[in-house]
TILOFI-919830 format. One record per residue (C-alpha): residue number from 0; y, x, z. Coordinates in Angstrom, 3 decimals, decimal comma, padded with zeros to 6 digits, m for minus. Layout:
! residues N
{site NUM; {Y; X; Z}}
...
//
This chain:
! residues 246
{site 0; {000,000; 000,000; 000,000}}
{site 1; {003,758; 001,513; m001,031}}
{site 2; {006,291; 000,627; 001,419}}
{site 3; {009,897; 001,074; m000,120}}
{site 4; {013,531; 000,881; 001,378}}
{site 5; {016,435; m000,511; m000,481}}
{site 6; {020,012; 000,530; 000,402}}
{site 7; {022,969; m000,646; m001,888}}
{site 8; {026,445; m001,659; m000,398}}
{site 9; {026,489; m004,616; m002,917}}
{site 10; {024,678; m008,075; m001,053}}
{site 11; {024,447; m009,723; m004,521}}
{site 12; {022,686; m006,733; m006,375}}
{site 13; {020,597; m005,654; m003,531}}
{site 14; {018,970; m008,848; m003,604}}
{site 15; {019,033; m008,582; m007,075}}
{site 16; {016,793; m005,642; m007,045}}
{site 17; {014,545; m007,102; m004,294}}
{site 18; {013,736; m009,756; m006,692}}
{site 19; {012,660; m007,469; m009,430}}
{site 20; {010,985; m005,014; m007,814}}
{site 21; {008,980; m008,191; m006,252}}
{site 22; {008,324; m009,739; m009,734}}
{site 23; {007,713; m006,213; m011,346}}
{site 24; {005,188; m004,859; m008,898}}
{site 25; {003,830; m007,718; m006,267}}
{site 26; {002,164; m004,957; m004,151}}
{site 27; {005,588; m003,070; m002,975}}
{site 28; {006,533; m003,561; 000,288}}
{site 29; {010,041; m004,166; 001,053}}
{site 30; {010,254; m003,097; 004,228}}
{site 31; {014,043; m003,092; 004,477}}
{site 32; {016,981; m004,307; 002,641}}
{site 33; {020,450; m001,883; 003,554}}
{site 34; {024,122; m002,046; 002,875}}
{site 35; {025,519; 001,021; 004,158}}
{site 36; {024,190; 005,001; 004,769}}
{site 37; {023,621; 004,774; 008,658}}
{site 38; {021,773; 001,560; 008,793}}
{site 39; {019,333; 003,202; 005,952}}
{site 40; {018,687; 006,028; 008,257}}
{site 41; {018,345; 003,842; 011,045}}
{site 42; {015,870; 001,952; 009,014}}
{site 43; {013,878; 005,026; 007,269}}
{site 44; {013,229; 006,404; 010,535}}
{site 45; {011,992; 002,967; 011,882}}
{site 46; {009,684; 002,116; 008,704}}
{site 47; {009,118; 005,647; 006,914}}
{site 48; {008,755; 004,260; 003,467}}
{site 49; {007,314; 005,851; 000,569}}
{site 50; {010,388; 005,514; m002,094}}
{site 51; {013,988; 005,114; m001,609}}
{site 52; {016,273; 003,286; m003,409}}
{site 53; {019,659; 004,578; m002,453}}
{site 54; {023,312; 004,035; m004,010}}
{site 55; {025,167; 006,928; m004,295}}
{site 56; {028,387; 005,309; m003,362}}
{site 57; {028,224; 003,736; 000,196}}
{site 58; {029,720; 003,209; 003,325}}
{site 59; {029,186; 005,576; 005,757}}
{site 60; {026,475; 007,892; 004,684}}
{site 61; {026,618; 008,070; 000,712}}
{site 62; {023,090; 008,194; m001,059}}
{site 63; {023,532; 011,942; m001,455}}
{site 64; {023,622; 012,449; 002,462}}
{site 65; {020,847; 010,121; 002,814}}
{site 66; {018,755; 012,197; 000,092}}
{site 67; {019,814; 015,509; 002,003}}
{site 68; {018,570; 014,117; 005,177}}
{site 69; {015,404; 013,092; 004,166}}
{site 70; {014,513; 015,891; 002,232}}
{site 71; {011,054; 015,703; 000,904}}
{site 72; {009,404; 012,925; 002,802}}
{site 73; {010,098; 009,966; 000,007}}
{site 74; {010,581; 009,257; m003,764}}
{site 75; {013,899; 009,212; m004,419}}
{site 76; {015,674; 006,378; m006,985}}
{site 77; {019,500; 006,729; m007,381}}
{site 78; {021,727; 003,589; m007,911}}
{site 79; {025,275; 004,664; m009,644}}
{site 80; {028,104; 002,725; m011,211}}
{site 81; {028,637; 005,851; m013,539}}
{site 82; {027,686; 008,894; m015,000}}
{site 83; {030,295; 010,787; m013,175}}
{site 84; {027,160; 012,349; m010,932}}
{site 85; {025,620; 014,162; m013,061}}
{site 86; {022,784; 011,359; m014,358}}
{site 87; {021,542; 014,216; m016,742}}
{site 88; {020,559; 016,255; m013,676}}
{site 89; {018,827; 013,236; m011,380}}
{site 90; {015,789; 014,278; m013,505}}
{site 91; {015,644; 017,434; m012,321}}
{site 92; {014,482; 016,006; m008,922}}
{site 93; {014,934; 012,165; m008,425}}
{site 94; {012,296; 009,928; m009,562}}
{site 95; {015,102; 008,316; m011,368}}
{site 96; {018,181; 006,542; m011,824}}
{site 97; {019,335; 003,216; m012,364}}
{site 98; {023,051; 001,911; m013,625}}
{site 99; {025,024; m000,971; m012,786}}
{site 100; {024,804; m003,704; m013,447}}
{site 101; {021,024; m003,788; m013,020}}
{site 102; {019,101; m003,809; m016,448}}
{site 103; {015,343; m005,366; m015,436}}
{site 104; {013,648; m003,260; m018,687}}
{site 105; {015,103; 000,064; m016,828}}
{site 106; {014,169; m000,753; m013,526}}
{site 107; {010,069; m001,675; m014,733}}
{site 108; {010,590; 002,107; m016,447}}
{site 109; {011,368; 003,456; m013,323}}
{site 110; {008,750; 001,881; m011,510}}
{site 111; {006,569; 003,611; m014,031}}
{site 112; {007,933; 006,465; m012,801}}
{site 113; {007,504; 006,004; m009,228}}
{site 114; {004,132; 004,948; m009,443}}
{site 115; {003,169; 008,014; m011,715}}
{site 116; {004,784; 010,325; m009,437}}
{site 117; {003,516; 008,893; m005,937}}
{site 118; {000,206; 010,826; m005,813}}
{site 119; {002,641; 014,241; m005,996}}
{site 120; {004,678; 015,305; m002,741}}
{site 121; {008,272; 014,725; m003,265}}
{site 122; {010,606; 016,594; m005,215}}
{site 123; {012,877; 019,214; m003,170}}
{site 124; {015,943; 018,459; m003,949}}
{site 125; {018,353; 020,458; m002,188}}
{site 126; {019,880; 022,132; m004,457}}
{site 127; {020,168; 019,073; m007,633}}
{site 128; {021,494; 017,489; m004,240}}
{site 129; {024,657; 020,617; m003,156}}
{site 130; {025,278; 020,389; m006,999}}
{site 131; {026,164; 016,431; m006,902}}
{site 132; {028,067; 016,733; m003,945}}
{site 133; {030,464; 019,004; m005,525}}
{site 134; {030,792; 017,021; m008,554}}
{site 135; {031,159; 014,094; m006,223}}
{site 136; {034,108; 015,528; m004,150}}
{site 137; {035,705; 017,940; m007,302}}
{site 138; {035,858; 016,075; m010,333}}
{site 139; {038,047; 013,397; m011,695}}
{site 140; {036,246; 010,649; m013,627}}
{site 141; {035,869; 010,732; m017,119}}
{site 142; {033,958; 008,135; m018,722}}
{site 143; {032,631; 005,071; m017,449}}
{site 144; {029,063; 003,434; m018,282}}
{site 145; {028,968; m000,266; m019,124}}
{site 146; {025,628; m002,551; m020,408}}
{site 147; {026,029; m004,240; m023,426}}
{site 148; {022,852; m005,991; m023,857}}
{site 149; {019,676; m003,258; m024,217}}
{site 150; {022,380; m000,419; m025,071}}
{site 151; {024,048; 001,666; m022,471}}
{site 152; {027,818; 002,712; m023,635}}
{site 153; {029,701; 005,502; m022,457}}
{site 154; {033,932; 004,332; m022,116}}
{site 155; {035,884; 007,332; m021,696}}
{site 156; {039,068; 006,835; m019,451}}
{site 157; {041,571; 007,883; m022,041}}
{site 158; {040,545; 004,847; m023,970}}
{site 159; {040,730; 001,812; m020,826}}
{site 160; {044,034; 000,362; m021,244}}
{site 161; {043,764; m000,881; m017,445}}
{site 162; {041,286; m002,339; m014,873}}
{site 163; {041,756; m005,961; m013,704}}
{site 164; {039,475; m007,071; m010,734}}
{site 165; {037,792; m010,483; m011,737}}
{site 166; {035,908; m011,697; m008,992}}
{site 167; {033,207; m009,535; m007,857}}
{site 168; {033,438; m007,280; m010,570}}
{site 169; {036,378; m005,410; m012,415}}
{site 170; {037,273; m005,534; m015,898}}
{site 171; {037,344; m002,443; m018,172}}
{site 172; {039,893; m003,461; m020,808}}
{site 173; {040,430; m001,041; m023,676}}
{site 174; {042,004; m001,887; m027,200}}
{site 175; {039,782; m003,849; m028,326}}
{site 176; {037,082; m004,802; m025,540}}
{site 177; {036,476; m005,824; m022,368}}
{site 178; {033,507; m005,045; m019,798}}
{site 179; {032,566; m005,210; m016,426}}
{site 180; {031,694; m003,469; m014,039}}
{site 181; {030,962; m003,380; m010,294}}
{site 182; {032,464; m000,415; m008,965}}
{site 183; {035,174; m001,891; m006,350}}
{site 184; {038,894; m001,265; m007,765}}
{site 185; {039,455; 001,382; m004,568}}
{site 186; {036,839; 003,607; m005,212}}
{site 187; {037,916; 003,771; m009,073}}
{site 188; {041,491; 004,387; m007,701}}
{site 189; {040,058; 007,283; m006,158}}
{site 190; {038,248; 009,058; m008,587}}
{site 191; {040,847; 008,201; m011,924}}
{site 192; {043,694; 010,583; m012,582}}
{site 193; {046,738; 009,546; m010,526}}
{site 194; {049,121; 011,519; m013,206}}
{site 195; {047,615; 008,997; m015,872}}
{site 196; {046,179; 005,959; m014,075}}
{site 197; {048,750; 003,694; m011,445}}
{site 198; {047,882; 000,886; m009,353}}
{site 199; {050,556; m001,828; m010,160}}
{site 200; {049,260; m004,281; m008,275}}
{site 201; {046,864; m005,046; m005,490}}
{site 202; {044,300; m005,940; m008,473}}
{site 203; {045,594; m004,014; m011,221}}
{site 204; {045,292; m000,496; m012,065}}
{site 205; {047,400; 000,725; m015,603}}
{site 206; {047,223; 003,908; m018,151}}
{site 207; {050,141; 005,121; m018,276}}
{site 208; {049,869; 006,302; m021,521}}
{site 209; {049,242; 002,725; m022,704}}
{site 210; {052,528; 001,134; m021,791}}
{site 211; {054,576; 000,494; m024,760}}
{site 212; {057,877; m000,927; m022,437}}
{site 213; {058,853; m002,170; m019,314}}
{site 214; {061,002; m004,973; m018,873}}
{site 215; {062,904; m007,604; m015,650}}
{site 216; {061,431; m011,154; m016,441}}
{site 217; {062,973; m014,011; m015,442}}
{site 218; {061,697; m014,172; m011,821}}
{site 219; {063,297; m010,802; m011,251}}
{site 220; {059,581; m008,760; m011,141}}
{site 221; {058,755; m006,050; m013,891}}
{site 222; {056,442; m006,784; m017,100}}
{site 223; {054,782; m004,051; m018,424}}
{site 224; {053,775; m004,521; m022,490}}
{site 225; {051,331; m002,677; m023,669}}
{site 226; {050,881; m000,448; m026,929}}
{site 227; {047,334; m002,058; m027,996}}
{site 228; {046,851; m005,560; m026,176}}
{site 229; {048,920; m008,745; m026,247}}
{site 230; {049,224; m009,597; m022,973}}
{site 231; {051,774; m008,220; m020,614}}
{site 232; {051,116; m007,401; m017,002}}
{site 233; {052,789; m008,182; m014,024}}
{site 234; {054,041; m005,485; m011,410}}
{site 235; {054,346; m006,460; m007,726}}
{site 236; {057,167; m005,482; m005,925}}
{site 237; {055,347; m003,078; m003,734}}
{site 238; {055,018; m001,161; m006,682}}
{site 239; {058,069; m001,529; m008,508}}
{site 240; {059,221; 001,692; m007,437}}
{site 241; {057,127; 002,888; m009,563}}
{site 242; {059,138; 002,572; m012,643}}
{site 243; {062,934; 002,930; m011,343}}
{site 244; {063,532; 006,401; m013,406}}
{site 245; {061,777; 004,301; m016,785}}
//
């Protein structure tokens, strides 16, 4: 019997991925369901499960620290919004990766994985593990994955126009599309450029370089217009200041 541990700071796709794994392979045990770094560790130590399925991005302990601490004692699957750590390299080590939002024919594959790899010890992955840390804490993000249907596409930042938050998820609106995403509009905030990238309002977030003018509307707040899309967007007053020397 595999026993397996789910942490992801996201209720709605943590049960999401419950449910497949469930449907995919009836005879993993679930033995707990996590939403931030310390709980998981709380919870590994309590059940000692076989695989991991850790985000990279949580509260508290990220999926990285988690990894570290557990060393070689379970399979490791990452969960990540992007590429920005190094998805290339999870191979090198992790049983796999998966992307949000969830694709069901990529999880099964890595379930293949996981069950191919369970008779081996666990990888070591200390040093894949240093190397994503740095990249975590060093370097500015540069593209962003979506899912369109089966195909995974790579949107580089030079090319989003701005991020809207829509709900639960966050728009990625360049020139000519729009995608979503689940990475919350803070943590994007703090991995985008602030010499290109602004927040201009407590859901927006703007390239720079895509503002074709700036202008007072009637109600006395700025209106930004942009240089490829037809709507204009609205800049609150906490960040008007902003755009005084435009």
């Amino acid at each position: 019997m595999t026993t397996a541990l789910i942490a992801e700071d996201e209720p709605v796709l943590a049960a999401e991925i419950r449910e497949e794994l469930q449907h995919l392979w009836p005879g993993l045990v679930i033995c707990a369901t996590v939403h931030d770094g310390n709980e998981a560790l709380r919870e590994i130590e309590r059940h000692r499960p076989q695989v991991l399925f850790l985000d990279v991005k949580m509260p508290g302990l990220t999926g990285i620290e988690v990894a570290r601490a557990m060393g070689t004692r379970a399979h490791v699957v990452f969960i990540t919004a992007f590429d920005q750590y190094a998805v290339q390299a999870f191979e090198e080590g992790a049983v796999d990766y998966l992307l949000k939002p969830l694709d069901p024919a990529r999880l099964a594959r890595a379930l293949r994985r996981v069950q191919e790899r369970l008779a081996m010890p666990p990888a070591d992955m200390s040093g894949l593990l240093d190397q994503l840390q740095r990249r975590a804490t060093s370097d500015r993000l540069r593209w962003i994955t979506v899912l369109r249907g089966a195909d995974i596409h790579l949107i580089t930042v030079e090319d989003v126009c701005y991020f809207r938050a829509d709900n639960k998820y966050i728009a990625v609106v360049t020139a000519d599309s729009e995608s979503l995403i689940t990475t919350p509009l803070k943590e994007l905030a703090e991995r985008l450029d602030p010499g290109m990238f602004w927040q201009i309002h407590r859901g927006v977030i703007v390239n720079i370089n895509a503002i074709k003018s700036v202008r007072r509307a009637l109600g006395g707040h700025l209106e930004l217009r942009l240089k490829q899309r037809p709507e204009t967007l609205r800049v609150s007053a906490a960040y008007a200041h902003l755009f005084k020397h435009m």
